[in-house]
C-alpha positions as CSV (number, residue, x, y, z in Angstrom):
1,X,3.5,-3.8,-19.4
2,X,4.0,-2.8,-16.0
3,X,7.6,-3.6,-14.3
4,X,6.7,-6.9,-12.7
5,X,5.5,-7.8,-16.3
6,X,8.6,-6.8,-17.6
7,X,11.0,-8.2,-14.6
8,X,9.2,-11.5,-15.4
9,X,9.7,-11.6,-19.0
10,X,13.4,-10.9,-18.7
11,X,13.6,-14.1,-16.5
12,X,11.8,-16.0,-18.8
13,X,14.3,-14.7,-21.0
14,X,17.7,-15.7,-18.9
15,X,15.7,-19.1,-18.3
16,X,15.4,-19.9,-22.7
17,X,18.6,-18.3,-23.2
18,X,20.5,-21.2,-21.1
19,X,22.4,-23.8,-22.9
20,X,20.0,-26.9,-23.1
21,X,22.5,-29.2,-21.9
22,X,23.4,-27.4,-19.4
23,X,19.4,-26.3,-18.2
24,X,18.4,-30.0,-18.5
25,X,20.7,-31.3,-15.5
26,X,19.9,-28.5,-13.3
27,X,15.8,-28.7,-14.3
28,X,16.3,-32.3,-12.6
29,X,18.5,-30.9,-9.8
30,X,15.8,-28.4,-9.3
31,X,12.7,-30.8,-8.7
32,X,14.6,-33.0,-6.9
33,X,15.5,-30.6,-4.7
34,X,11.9,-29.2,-4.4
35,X,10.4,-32.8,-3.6
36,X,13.0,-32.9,-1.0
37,X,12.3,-29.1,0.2
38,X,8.3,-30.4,0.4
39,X,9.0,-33.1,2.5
40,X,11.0,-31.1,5.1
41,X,7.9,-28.5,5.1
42,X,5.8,-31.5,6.2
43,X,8.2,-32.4,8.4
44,X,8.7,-28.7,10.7
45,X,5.0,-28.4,10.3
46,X,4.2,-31.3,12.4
47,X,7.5,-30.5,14.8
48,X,5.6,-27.0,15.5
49,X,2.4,-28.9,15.7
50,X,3.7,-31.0,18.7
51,X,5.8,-27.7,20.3
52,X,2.2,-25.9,20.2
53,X,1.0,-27.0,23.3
54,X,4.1,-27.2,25.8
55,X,5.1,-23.5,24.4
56,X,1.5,-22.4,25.2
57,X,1.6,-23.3,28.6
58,X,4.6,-20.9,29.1
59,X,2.6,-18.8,28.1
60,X,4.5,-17.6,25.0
61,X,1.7,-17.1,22.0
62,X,-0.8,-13.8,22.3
63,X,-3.2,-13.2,20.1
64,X,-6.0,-9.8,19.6
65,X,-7.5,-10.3,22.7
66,X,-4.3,-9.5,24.5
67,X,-4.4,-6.4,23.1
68,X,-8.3,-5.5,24.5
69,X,-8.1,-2.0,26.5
70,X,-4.7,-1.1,24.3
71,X,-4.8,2.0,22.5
72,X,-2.5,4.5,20.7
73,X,-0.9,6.8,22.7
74,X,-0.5,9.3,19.5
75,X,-2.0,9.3,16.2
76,X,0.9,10.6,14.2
77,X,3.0,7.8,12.5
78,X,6.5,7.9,10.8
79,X,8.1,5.4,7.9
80,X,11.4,5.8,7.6
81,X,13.8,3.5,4.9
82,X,16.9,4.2,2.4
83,X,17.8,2.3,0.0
84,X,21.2,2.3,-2.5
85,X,22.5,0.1,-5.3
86,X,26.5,-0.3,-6.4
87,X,27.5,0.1,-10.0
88,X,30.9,0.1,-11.6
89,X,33.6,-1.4,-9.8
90,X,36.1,-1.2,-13.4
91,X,39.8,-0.1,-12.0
92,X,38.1,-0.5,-8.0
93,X,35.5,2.7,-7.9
94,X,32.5,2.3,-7.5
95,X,29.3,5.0,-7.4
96,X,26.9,3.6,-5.0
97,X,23.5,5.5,-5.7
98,X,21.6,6.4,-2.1
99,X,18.2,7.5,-1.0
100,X,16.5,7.5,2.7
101,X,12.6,8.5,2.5
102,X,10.4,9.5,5.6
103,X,6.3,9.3,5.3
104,X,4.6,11.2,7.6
105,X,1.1,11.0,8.7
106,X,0.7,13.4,10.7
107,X,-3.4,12.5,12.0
108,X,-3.9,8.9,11.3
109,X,-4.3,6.9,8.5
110,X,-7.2,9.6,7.1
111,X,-4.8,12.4,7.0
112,X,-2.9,13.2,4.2
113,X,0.7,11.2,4.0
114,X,3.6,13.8,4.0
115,X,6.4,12.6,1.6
116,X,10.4,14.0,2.5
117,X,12.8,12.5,0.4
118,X,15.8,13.0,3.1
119,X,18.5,12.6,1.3
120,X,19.4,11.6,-2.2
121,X,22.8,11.0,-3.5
122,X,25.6,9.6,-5.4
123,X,28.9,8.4,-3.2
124,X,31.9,7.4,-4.5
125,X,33.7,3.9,-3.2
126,X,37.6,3.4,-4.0
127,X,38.3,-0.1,-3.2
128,X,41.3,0.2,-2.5
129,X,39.6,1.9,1.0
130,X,36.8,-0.2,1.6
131,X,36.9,-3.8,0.4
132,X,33.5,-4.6,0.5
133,X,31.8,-1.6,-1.6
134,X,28.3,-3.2,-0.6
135,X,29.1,-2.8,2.9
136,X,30.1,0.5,2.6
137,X,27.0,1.6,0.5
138,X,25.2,0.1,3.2
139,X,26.7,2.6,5.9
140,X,26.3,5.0,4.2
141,X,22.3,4.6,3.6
142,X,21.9,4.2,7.5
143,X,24.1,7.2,8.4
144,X,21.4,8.9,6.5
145,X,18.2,6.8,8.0
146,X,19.8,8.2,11.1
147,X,20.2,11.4,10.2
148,X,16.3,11.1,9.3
149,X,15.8,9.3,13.1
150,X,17.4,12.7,14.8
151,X,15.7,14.9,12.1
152,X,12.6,13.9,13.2
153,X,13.4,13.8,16.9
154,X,14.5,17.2,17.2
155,X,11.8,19.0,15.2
156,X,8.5,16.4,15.3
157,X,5.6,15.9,17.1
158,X,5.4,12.8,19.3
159,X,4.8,9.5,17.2
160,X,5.4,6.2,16.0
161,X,8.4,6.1,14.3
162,X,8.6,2.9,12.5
163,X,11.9,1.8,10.6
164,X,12.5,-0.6,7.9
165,X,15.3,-3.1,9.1
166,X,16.2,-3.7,12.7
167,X,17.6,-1.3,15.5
168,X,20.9,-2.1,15.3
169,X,21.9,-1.9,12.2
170,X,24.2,-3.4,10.6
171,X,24.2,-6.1,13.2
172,X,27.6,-6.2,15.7
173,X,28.9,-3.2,13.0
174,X,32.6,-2.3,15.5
175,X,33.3,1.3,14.0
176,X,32.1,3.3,17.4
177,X,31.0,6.5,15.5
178,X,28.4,5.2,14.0
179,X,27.3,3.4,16.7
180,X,27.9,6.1,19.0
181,X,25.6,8.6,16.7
182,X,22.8,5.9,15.9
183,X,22.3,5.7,19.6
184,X,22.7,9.3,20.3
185,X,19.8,9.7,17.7
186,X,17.7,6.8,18.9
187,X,17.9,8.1,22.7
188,X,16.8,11.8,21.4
189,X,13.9,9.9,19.4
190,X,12.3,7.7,22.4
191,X,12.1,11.3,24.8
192,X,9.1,12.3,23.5
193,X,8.0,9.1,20.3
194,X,7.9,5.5,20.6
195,X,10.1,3.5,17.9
196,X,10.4,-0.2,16.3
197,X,11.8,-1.4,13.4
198,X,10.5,-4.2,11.7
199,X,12.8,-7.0,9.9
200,X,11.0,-8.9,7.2
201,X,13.6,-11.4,6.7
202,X,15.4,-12.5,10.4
203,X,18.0,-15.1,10.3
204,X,18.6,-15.3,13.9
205,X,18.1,-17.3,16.5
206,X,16.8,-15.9,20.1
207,X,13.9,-17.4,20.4
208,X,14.6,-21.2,19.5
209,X,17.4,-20.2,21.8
210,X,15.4,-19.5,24.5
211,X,12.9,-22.0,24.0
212,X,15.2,-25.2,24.2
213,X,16.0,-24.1,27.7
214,X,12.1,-24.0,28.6
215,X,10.7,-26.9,30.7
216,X,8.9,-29.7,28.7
217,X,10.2,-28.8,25.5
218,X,12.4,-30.7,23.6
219,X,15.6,-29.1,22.7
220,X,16.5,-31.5,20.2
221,X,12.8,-30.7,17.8
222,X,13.1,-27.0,18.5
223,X,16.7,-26.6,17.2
224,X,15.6,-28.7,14.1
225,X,14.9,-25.2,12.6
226,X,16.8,-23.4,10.6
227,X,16.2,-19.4,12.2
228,X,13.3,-18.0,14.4
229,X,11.9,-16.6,11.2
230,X,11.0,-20.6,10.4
231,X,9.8,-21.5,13.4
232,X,7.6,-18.4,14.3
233,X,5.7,-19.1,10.6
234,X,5.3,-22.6,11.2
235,X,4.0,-22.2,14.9
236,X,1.8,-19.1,13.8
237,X,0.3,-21.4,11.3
238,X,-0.3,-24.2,13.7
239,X,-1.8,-21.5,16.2
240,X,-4.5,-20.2,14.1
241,X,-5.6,-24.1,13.3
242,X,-6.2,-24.2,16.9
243,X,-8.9,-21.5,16.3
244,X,-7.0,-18.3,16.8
245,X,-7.4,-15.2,13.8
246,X,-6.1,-11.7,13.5
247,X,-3.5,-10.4,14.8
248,X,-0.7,-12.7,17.0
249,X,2.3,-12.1,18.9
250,X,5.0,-13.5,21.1
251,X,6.1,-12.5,24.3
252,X,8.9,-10.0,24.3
253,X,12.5,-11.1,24.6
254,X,15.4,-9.0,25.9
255,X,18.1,-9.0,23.4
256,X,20.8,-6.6,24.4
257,X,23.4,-8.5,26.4
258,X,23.5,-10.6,22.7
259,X,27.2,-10.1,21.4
260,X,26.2,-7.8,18.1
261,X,24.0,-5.8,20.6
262,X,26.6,-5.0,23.4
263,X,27.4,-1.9,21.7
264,X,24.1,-0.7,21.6
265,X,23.8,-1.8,25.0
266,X,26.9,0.1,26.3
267,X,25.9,3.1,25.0
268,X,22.5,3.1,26.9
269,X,20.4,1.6,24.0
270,X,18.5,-1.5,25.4
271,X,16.6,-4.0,22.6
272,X,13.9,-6.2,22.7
273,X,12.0,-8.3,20.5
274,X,8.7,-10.1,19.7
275,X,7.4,-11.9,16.3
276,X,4.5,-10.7,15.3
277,X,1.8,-11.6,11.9
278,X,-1.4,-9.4,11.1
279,X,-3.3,-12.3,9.2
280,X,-2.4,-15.6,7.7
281,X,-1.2,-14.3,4.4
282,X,1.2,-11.8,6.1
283,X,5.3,-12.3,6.5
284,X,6.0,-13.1,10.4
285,X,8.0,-9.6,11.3
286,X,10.5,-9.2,13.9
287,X,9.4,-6.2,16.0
288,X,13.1,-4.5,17.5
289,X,11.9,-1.7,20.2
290,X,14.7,0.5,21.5
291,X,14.5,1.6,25.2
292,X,16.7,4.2,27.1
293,X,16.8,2.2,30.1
294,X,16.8,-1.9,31.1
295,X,13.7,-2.9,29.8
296,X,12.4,-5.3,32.7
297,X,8.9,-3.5,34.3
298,X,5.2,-3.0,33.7
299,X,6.3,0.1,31.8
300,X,8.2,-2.0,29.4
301,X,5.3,-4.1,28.8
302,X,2.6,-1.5,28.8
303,X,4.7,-0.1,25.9
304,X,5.5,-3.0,23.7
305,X,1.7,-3.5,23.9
306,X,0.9,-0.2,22.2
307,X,3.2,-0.6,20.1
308,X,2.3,-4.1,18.5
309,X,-1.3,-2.5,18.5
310,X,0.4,0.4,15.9
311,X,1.7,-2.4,14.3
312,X,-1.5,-4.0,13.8
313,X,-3.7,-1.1,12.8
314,X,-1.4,-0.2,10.3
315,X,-0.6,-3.3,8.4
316,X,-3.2,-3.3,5.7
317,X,-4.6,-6.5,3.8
318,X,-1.9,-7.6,1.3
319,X,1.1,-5.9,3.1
320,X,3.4,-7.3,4.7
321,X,4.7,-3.6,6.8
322,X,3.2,-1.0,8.6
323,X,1.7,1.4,5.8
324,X,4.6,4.1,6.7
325,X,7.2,1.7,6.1
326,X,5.5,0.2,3.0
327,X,5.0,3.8,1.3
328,X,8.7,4.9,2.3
329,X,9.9,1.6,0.9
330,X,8.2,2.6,-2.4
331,X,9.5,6.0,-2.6
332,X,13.3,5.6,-1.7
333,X,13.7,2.5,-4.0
334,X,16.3,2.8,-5.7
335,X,16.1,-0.2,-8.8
336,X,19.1,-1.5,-10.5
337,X,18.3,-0.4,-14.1
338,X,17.9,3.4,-12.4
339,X,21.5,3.2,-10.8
340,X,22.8,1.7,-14.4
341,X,21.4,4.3,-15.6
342,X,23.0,7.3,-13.6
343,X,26.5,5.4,-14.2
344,X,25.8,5.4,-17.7
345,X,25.4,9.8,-17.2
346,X,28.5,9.8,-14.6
347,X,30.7,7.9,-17.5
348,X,28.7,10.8,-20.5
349,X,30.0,13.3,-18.6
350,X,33.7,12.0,-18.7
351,X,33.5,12.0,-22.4
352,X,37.0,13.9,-23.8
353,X,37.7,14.5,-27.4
354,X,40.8,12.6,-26.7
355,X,40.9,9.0,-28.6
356,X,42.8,7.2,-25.8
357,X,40.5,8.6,-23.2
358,X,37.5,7.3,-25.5
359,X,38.9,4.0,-25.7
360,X,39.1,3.7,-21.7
361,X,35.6,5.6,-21.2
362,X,34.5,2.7,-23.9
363,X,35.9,-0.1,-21.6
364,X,34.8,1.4,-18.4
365,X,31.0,0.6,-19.1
């Protein structure tokens, strides 16, 4: 069996191995719940229905022939993304397994994809320090992917550098080192490459901010939904009924005077963002592009251009990221049965001929 197979069975599993009374009531909770989900799908779908043709008029929805004329300004792409889990946590440590992968492709999609596995470690968490082990993991994974960032823009050739996850991240993160050297690194990087990261699952809301303020639409059926992410599907979808295919794309917003962007801001790191989907069965990403100076000419939209174009040549059929991101994605995963695994070999090591020491080794796992 391959590991969805096998990921599946062990749910099926979980699902048998309930207690009946127990699965019975929340069964019924479930479908009730799902008829009720069903309806309020019906429901924003006609809401973006009815927005379509107000928030066309802005105009606010692009589509492939925007992008006629626009071509690459290099061939050479980069995927950058890390990836950790946390295991332990008996007696407040905690080993927090971490990897950060960059694909290269060096000529195009035809040339051959160069893998660098960046960094690959084990770090240790004492909770005591950091409350939120999670978090901290986290940081520690995108100190590395910006390690990987400057790497690249100190000794690569101009590119596309495309990251998994948005710009600034973690989002309105205070510590100013980290900041300080994530910017530092992104502002080496645009000199001579283009950048964007791409966020699969946004929960903000920009855009439905911005749109309630627009003329002729109605603030109260806009802020009906839940995140941008929501509303971008459902008005995508209602888009391409209208007769549109391919690739499509919003206008670009300027982000940085948001508040978990000020810091980026401040430190000469400017932000802006468009939704964009390659085909009807693709997620709706969130395009982030860094710039290294207020991002309000022709330049600015010369370059996003070019950039959503990279996005769209390399998003293949059945993915939902850039092929860079995709393939670095796949080779920094890190699983959770893997990082079990290593605690397991961190606790073997510890083993003592000691009885007591046993005992606690024995209660550790």
């Amino acid at each position: 069996m391959d590991y969805r197979t096998i990921v599946d069975v062990k749910r099926k599993m979980d699902f048998n191995l309930t207690e009946h009374e127990t699965l019975v009531k929340l069964v019924d909770d479930a479908q009730k719940k799902g008829t009720n989900a069903q309806k309020e799908m019906v429901r924003l779908g006609n809401n973006a229905a009815k927005l379509l043709s107000p928030i066309q008029k802005l105009p606010f929805l692009l589509g492939d022939s925007d992008l006629k004329g626009v071509g690459p300004k290099t061939k050479c792409a980069v995927g950058i993304d890390g990836s950790f889990q946390t295991v332990g946590g008996i007696g407040g440590i905690w080993y927090a397994p971490i990897s950060v992968a960059m694909i290269v492709f060096p000529n195009g999609a035809q040339s051959k994809a160069q893998v660098r596995i960046f960094s690959a470690g084990i770090e240790q968490i004492k909770e005591q320090e950091e409350h939120n082990p999670n978090r901290a993991a986290s940081i520690f994974m995108l100190s590395g992917e910006t390690k990987a960032i400057e790497y690249w823009a100190v000794n690569g050739t101009p590119a596309y550098v495309l990251i998994d996850g948005p710009i600034v991240d973690p989002p309105g993160y205070p510590e100013e080192g980290y900041v300080k050297d994530r910017c530092n690194a992104i502002r080496k990087c645009l000199r001579t490459n283009y950048m964007v990261g791409c966020v699969k699952r946004s929960r903000d809301n920009f855009f439905i901010e911005y749109l309630k303020h627009q003329k002729g639409i109605g603030a109260a059926t806009i802020q009906d939904f839940p995140s941008d992410q929501h509303l971008m599907l459902f008005l995508f979808t209602a888009f391409r009924r209208s007769g549109h295919s391919g690739p499509i794309f919003t206008k670009w917003m300027n982000v940085s005077d948001d508040q978990a962007y000020k810091a980026y801001s401040k430190n000469g790191i400017h932000v802006v963002s468009l939704y964009f989907q390659k085909s009807t069965n693709s997620q709706a990403l969130r395009l982030d592009i860094p710039f290294a100076k207020n991002p309000a000419d022709d330049e600015t939209e010369r370059a996003v251009l070019h950039i959503v174009r990279t996005a769209s040549d390399w998003t293949y059929p059945g993915h939902d990221y850039p092929l860079p991101i995709f393939l670095a994605h796949q080779k920094c995963n890190i699983r959770e049965g893997c990082a079990e695994v290593l605690y397991d070999e961190i606790l073997t090591r510890t083993t003592t001929s000691d009885p007591s020491s046993q005992t606690v080794q024995m209660l550790l796992r």
